[in-house]
N, C-alpha and C positions, 0 to 999 in steps of 0.2 A: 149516662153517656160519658164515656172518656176521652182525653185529649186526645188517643189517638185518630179516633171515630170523626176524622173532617172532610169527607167525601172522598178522601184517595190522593188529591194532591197532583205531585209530577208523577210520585208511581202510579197511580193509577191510569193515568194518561200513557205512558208506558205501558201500560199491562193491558190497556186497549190498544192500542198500536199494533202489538204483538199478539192479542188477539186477530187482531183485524189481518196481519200479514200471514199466519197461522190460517184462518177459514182460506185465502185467497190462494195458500197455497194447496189445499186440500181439493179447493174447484180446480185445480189449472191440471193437478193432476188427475184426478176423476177425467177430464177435459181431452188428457191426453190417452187415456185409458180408454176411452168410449169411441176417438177416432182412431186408434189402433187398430181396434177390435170389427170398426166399420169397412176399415181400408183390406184389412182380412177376409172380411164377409167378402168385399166386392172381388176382389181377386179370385178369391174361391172361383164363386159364379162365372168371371169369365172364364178362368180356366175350363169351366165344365161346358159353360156355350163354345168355346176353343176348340178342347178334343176331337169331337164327333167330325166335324167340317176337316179338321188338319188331317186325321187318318183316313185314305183312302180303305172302302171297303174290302176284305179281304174274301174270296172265295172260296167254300168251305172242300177241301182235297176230300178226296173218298179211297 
């Protein structure tokens, strides 16, 4: 074992920190990506439950 080898110290408490703020930033944006992509879906859907009710039917000319 070498002197350097003493469990990590202030850096290493540092280099967990910055891990830790690191993973949290990785969930928050997955977090934001997931309800994007929900708020999208939802929208969709109503637009389609929307359409059909908002346009009166049209009568086919001949």
């Amino acid at each position: 074992m070498s002197d350097r080898d003493n469990g990590g110290g202030f850096f290493g408490f540092v280099e967990a920190v910055l891990a830790l703020i690191g993973a949290l930033t990785v969930l928050g944006i997955a977090a934001v990506a997931v309800s994007v992509l929900a708020w999208e879906m939802e929208l969709r859907r109503s637009e389609q439950l929307e359409t059909p009710a908002s346009e009166p039917p049209t009568a086919p000319t001949a």
